[in-house]
N, C-alpha and C positions, 0 to 999 in steps of 0.2 A: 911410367914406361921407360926403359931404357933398350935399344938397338942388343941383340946378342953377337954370336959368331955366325960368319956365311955355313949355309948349307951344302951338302951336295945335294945335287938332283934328286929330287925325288919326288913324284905326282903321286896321290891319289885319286884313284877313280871317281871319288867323291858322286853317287849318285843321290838322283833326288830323296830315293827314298829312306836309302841310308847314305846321309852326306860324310860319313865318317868312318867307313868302313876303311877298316887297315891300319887307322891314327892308333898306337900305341900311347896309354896315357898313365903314367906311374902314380898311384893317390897315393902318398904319404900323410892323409888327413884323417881328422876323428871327430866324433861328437853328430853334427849337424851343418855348418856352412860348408867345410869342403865338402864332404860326402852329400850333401844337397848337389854341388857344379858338377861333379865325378860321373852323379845318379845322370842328369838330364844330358852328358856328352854320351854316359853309356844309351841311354833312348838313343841318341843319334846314331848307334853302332859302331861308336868307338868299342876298342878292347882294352878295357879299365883292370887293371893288376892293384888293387888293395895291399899294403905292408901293417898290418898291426904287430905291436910287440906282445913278446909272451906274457900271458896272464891276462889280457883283455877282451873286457865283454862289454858289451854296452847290450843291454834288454830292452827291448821293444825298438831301439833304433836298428839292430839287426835286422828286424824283417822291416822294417820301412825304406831304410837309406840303403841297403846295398846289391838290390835289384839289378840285374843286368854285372853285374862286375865278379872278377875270380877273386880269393881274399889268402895270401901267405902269411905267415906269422917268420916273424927274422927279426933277432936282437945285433940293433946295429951299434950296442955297447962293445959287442966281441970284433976280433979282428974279422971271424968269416964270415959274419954282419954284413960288415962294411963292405967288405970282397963283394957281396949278394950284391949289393947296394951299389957297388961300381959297375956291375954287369949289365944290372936292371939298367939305370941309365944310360948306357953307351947305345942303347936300344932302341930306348925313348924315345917318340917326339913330341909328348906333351907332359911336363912336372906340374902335380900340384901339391902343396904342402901347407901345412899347415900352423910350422913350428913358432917358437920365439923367433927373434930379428938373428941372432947369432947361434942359433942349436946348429945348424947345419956344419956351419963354419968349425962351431968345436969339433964335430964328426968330423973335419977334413974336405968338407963338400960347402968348401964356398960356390958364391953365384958363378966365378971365372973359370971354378973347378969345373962346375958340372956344365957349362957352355963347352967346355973344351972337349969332355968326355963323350958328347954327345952335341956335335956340331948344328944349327940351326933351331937349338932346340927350344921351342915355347913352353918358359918358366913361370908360373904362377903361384906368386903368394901370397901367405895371409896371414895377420897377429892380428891383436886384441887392439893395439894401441895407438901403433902406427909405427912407422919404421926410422924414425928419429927422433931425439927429445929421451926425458930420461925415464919414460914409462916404457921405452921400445920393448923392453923385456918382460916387463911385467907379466906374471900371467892372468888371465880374463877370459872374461861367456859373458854372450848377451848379456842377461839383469845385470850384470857387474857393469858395465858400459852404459845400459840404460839407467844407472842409478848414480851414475858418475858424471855423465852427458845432460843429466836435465830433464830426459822423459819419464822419469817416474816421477819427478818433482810435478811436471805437467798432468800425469795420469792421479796424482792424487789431487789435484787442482779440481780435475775433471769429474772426478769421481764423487769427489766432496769427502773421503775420507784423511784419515789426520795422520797416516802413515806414507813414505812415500810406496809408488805405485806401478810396477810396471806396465808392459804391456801384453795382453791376454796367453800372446804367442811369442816365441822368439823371434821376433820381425827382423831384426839385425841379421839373425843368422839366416833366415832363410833368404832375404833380397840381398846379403855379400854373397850365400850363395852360386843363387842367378846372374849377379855381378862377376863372379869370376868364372860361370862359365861365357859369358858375354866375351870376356877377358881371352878367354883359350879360343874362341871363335877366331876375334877380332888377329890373335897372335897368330893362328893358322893363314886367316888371309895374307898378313902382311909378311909371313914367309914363303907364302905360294908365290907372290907379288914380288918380294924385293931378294929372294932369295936369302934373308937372315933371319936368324931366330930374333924373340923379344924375351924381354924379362918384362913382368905387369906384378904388382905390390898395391894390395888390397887390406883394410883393415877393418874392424867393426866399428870401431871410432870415427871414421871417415862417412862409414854408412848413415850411422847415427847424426853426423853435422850432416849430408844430405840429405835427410827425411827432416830435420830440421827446420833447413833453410825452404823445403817447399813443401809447405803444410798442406792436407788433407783438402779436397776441396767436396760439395755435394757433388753428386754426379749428375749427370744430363739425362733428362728422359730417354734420348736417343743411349744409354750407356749399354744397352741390354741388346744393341746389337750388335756388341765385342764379342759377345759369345754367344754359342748356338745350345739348346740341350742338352747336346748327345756329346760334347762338350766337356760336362761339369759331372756327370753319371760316372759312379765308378766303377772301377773298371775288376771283371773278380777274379784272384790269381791264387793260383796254390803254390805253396810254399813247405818249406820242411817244419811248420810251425802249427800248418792245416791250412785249411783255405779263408782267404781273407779278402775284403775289399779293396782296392786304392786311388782316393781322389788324384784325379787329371793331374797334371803336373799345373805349377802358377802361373809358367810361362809358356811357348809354343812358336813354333816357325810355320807359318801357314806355310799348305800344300806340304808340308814333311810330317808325317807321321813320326809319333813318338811311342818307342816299344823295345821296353827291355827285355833281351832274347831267355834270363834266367831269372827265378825268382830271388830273393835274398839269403844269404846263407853265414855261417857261423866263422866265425876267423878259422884261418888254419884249414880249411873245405881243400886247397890247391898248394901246388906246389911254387914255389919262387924264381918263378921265369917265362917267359915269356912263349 
């Protein structure tokens, strides 16, 4: 966590039921973890503006991950990229991205940059590896981390197979996920609170030492009444794909209802602004 630039004023109405409404949130993420934290701020009614570059598709995570959110296509290789990319921000009040430790920086959009462009503004990101040491840059996804980290070494332990072994799911990516939008929660209170923005630096390497360090435990006969039924049922949405089912989200804010106001849709669906 590091302190940002002071904000000016500015409240949202934050109601119960949509505590997010108004929060502008720029996703410059792909794949699975950021577009996991993006997806569950858009349930809260944020307005999540997606940037993919030209030529990208991700199938089957299109209609999963990007529910609730608008999605532009802008190459911020070109100069009017970048233009797009200083406008979107001076806008913002929530960044989440996804890049290496220093992609930004070569774009011209260090951390100091984009505080200054957009005052108060709650920064969140996230690499593979962590953000110092000589792997910062590297690039990485889950198995790659879980096969570097120990847990497949563990999961083939477990399994009794002679290969190593991941795990069934992307568990890294989806609880960094949850974690960074934990992250853009936490940075909104504490600029509601202190009046300045935060910067918060998430990585999957991190996640992985904390699943780690607190291993699985059985559960308590009492666990089942975390959740109720109506709960874990899913929920069935149409989509430009057809109609399809979608389990609950993992996480949940009692008394807030969580509900993306659009279904998922194909890069390049909206235009690049806000």
């Amino acid at each position: 966590w590091q302190r940002g630039v002071a904000a000016p004023a500015r409240r949202w109405p934050m109601p119960a039921a949509r505590p997010l409404l108004g929060v502008r949130v720029l996703d410059l993420t792909r794949v699975i973890a950021g577009p996991v934290a993006t997806r569950f701020l858009a349930s809260l009614g944020a307005e999540v503006l997606r940037i993919d570059p030209p030529g990208w598709h991700e199938p089957t995570l299109d209609e999963e991950i990007t529910c609730g959110k608008r999605r532009a296509v802008v190459d911020f290789k070109t100069a009017a990229g970048r233009e797009t990319l200083r406008e979107l921000l001076e806008q913002a009040d929530l960044l989440v991205h996804g890049y290496r430790a220093d992609a930004l920086e070569q774009l011209g959009f260090d951390a100091e940059t984009r505080a200054t462009l957009s005052p108060g503004l709650v920064d969140i990101g996230l690499n593979a590896w962590g953000w110092r040491g000589p792997w910062r840059n590297r690039r990485g996804f889950d198995s790659l981390v879980q096969m570097a980290c120990g847990i497949a070494d563990s999961g083939m332990r477990w399994s009794g197979r002679e290969t190593p072994t991941p795990l069934p799911v992307q568990a890294l990516d989806h609880a960094t996920g949850y974690l960074m939008a934990a992250a853009a929660l936490e940075g909104l209170r504490q600029r509601r609170a202190s009046g300045y923005g935060v910067q918060a630096r998430l990585s999957l390497a991190r996640t992985a030492l904390l699943l780690q360090q607190h291993p699985s435990r059985e559960k308590s006969p009492s666990a089942g009444i975390l959740a109720h039924q109506h709960d874990t049922l899913p929920m069935v949405e149409l989509t430009p794909w057809g109609v399809g089912e979608r389990l609950r989200a993992a996480a949940r804010l009692p008394g807030t209802p969580q509900l993306c106001a659009t279904p998922g849709c194909a890069p390049g669906r909206h235009p690049a602004r806000w």
